[in-house]
C-alpha positions in Angstrom: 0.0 0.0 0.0 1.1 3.4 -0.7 0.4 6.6 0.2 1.0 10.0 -2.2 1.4 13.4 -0.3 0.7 16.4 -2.3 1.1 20.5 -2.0 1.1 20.2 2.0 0.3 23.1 4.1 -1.0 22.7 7.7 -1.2 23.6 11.3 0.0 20.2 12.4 2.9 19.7 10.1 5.5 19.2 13.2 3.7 18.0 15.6 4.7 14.4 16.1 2.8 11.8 18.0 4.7 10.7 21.1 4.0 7.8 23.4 3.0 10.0 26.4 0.5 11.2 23.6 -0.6 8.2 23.4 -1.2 7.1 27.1 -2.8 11.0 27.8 -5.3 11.6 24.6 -6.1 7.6 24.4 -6.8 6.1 27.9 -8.8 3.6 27.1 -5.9 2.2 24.6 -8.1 1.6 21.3 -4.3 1.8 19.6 -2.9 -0.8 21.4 -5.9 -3.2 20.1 -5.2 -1.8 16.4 -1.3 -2.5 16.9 -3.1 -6.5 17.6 -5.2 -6.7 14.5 -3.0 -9.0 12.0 -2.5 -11.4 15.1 -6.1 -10.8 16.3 -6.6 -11.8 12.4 -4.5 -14.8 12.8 -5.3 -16.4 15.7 -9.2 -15.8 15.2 -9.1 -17.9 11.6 -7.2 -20.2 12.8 -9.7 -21.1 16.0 -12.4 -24.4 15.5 -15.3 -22.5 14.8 -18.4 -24.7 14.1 -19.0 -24.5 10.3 -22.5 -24.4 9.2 -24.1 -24.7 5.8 -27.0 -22.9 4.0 -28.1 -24.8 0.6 -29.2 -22.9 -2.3 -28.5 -19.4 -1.4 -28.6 -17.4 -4.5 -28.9 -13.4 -2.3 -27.3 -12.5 1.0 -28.3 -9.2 3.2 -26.1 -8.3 5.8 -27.7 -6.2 8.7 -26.2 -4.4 11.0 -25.6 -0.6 12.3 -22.3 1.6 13.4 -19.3 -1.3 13.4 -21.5 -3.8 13.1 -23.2 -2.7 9.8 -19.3 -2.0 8.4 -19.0 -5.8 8.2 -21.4 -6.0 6.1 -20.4 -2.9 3.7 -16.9 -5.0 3.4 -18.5 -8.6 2.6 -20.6 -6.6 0.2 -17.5 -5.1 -1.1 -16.0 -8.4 -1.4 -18.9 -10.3 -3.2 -19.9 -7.5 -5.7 -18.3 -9.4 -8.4 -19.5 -12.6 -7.7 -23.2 -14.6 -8.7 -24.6 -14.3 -5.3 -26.9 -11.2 -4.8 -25.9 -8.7 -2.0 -28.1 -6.5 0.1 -26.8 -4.6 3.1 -29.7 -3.3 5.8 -28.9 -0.3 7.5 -32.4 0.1 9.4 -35.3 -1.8 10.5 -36.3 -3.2 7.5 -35.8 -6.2 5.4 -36.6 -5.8 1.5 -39.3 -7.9 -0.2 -37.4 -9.6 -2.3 -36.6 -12.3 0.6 -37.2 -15.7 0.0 -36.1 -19.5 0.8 -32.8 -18.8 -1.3 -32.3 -16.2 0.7 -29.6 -15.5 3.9 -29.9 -13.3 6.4 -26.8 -12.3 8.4 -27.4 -10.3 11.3 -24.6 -8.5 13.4 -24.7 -6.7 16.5 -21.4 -6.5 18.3 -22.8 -5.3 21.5 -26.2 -8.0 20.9 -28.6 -4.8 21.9 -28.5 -2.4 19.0 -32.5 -1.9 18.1 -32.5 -2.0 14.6 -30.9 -5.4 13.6 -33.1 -6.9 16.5 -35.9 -5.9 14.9 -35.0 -7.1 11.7 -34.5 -10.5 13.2 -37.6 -11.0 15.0 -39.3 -10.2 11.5 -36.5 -12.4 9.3 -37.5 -15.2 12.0 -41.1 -15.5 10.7 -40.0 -15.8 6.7 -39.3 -18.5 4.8 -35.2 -18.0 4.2 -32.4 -18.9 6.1 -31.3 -16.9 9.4 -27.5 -16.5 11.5 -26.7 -14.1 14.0 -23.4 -12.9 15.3 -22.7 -10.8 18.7 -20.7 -10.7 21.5 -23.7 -11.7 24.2 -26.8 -9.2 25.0 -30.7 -9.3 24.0 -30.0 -10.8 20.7 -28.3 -14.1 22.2 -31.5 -14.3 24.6 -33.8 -14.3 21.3 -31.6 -16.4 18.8 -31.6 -19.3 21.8 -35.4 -19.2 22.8 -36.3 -18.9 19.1 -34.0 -21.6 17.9 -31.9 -19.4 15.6 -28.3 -20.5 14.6 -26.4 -18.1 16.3 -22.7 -17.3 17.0 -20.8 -15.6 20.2 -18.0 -13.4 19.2 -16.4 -11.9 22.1 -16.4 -8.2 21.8 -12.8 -6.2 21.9 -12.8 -3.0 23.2 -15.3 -1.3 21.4 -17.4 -2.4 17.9 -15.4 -0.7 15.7 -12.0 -2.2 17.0 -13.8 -5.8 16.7 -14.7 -5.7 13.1 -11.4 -8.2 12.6 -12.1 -10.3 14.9 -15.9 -10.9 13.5 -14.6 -10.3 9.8 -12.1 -13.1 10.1 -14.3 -15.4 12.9 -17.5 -14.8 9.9 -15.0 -15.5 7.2 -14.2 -19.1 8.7 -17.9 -19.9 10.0 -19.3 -19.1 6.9 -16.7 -20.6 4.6 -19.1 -22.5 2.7 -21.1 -20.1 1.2 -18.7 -16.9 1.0 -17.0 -17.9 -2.1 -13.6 -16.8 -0.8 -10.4 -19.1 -0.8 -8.5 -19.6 1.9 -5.2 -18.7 0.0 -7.0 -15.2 -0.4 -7.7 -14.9 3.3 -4.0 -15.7 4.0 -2.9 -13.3 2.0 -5.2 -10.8 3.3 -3.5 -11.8 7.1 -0.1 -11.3 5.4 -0.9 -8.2 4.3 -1.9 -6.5 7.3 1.2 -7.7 9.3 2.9 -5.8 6.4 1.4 -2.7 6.8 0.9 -3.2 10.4 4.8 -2.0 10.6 4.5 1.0 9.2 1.7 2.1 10.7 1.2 1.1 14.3 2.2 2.7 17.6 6.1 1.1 17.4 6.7 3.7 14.7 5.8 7.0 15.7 8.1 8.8 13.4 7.3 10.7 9.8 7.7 7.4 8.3 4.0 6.3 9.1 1.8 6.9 6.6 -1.3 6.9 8.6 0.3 9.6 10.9 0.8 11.4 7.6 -2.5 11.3 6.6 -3.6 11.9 10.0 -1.1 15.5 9.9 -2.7 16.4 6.5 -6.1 16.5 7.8 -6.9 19.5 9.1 -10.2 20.5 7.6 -13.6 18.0 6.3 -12.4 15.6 4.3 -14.3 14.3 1.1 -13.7 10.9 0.7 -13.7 9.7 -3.0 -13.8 6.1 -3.8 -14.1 3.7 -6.5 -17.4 1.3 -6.2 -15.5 -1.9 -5.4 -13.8 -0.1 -2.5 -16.5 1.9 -1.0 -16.7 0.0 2.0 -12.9 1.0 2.9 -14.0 5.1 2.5 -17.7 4.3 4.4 -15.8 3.2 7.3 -13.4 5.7 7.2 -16.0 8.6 7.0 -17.4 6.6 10.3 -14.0 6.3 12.1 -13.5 10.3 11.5 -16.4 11.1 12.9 -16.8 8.7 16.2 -12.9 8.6 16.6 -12.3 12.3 16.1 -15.2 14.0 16.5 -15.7 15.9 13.2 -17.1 16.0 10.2 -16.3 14.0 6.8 -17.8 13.1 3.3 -17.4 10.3 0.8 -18.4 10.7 -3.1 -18.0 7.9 -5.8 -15.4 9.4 -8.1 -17.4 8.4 -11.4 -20.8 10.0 -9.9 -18.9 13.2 -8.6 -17.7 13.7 -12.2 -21.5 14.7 -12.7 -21.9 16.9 -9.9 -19.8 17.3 -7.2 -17.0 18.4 -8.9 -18.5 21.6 -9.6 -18.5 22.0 -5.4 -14.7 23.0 -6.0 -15.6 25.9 -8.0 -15.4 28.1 -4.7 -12.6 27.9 -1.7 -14.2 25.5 0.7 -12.0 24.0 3.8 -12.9 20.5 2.2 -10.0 18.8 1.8 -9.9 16.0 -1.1 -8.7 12.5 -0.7 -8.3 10.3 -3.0 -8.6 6.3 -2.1 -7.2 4.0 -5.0 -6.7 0.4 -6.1 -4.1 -1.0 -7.5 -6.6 -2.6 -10.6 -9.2 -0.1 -11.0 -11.3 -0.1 -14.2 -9.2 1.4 -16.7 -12.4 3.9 -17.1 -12.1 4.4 -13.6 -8.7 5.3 -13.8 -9.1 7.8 -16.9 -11.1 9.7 -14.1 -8.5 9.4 -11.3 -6.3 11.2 -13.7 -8.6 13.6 -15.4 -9.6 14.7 -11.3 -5.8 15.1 -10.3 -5.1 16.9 -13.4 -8.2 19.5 -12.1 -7.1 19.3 -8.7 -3.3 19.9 -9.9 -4.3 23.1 -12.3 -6.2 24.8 -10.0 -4.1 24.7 -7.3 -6.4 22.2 -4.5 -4.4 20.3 -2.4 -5.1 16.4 -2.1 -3.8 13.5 -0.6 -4.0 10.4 -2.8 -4.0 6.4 -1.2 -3.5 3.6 -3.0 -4.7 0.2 -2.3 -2.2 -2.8 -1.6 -1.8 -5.3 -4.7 -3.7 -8.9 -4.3 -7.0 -9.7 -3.7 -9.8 -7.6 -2.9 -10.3 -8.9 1.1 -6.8 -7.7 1.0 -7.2 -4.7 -0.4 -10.2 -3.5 1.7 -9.0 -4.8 5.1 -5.6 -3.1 5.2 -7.2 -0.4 3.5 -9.5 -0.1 6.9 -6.8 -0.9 8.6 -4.8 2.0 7.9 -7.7 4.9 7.1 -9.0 3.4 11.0 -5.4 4.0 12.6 -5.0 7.4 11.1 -8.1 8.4 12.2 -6.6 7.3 16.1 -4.3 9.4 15.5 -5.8 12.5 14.2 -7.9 12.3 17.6 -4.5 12.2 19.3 -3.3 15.5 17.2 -6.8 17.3 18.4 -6.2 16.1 22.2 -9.4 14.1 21.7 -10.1 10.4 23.2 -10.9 8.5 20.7 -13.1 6.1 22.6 -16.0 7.7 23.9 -19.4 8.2 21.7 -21.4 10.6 24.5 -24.4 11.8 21.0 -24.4 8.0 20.2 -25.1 6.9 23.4 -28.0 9.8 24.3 -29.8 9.0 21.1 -30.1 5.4 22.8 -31.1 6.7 25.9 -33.8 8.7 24.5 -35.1 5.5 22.1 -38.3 3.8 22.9 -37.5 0.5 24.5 -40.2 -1.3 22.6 -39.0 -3.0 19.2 
């Protein structure tokens, strides 16, 4: 994976991260469970989960919300090219196209977010084929008195620092249906311990691109993507704003060639970044180049990220990986802790208990 740094001019250019950083901004130590991932990775694909085995599943909808709903924005990511139909439910309904060929996958870290709980009290009384996955709560009560297959993942830390552990634990439960090799998934695991060098807490000097990126940033960023990677810019807009506490955007870069472009027309503290892989669609890259070249001419600074070579689990998950560190690190730079989610959790408290 590299990382391109353009034109940079910012408030945070010499301010470099320190340990005692670390330890003061980031109490709760969400960095130190990043610094784990590629052996969090390992260790959970390699555990004797008990396989299980849908038949004649032809569409899959992933449902889930904050961390948990990333999951399935990254298995939707990863599927997109294949025969099997993907849906991803952000919200409380399931779409009417369900039927016996169809599997529901529903993912709640924490086992009590409201929206996929609904969805599975209502996927429970169709006629397709049901899984759940969380760490213990509400929805491990109702998958075991309702006879639902059902999964404990232990949670780590927070939802948004589990998502390897339930990527790679999903990855190996569901091996049978998810039409991904296992060479692929080692790779992926590879992969991350290779980026996981240059990025993680060990090397805090201007050698890490994701402190780099993090430096950079000192505006809203707009995220642009190519369709098979936006689940890598999704979470990253998500990481920004719970990890740092601001604002961020993410455009497809073929649709923004029909409109938001033309945003740039007038000074804006947006701040561009461009997220790449290494095999785009050689349309797709025609408008990578044609978008620099505007960017270049008149004179907007942007920070460009390419993907690493290899398959596209490998791609996406060090891709997360790194957009998810820098975003640690940003909060670090703005003397925020990363960890806590106060608006999140009053919108809970204020939510009708009632499904």
């Amino acid at each position: 994976m590299s990382v391109n740094h353009y034109i940079v001019t910012f408030d945070f250019d010499d301010y470099m991260i320190t340990i005692s950083d670390l330890k003061k901004y980031d109490p709760e130590k969400i960095h130190k469970v990043y610094d784990q991932w590629p052996e969090i990775a390992k260790k959970t694909y390699e555990t004797n989960f008990e396989n299980i085995s849908f038949d004649g599943i032809n569409h899959i909808i992933f449902v889930g919300m904050g961390g948990s709903g990333a999951i399935g924005d990254l298995f939707s990511s990863i599927l997109y090219k294949t025969k099997i139909h993907v849906s991803v439910v952000k919200g409380y309904l399931l779409p009417n196209t369900v039927n016996k060929n169809t599997l529901v996958i529903v993912t709640s870290v924490s086992g009590n977010s409201v929206e996929p709980l609904t969805v599975l009290e209502s996927a429970k009384k169709l006629d397709c084929s049901l899984i759940a996955f969380s760490s213990d709560g509400t929805m491990e009560k109702f998958c075991k008195e309702n006879k639902i297959n059902y999964r404990k993942i232990t949670n780590i830390h927070s939802p948004r620092a589990s998502l390897i552990k339930y990527v790679y634990s999903m990855l190996k439960i569901l091996n049978t249906i998810l039409p991904i090799t296992e060479n692929e998934i080692i790779e992926s695991i590879v992969e991350l311990e290779n980026i996981s060098r240059k990025i993680n807490s060990h090397n805090l000097s201007d050698s890490n691109p994701a402190i780099k990126l993090a430096q950079w940033i000192t505006g809203i960023p707009v995220i642009y993507y190519p369709h098979g990677l936006q689940s890598s810019a999704i979470r990253f807009k998500s990481s920004l704003q719970e990890n740092t506490k601001s604002h961020a955007m993410i455009e497809d870069v073929i649709e923004t060639c029909h409109n938001g472009i033309v945003a740039w027309e007038k000074e804006s503290i947006a701040q561009p970044i461009l997220i790449r892989g290494q095999d785009d669609y050689i349309k797709t890259k025609e408008r990578w180049n044609i978008i620099k070249k505007y960017f270049t001419e008149n004179k907007i600074d942007f920070f460009e990220i390419n993907s690493v070579n290899g398959n596209i689990l490998s791609k996406i998950i060090c891709l997360i990986y790194l957009l998810d560190y820098s975003s640690i690190y940003k909060a670090v730079i703005y003397h925020t802790d990363p960890t806590p989610v106060k608006s999140i959790n009053f919108i809970k408290a204020n939510l009708s208990k009632n499904l």
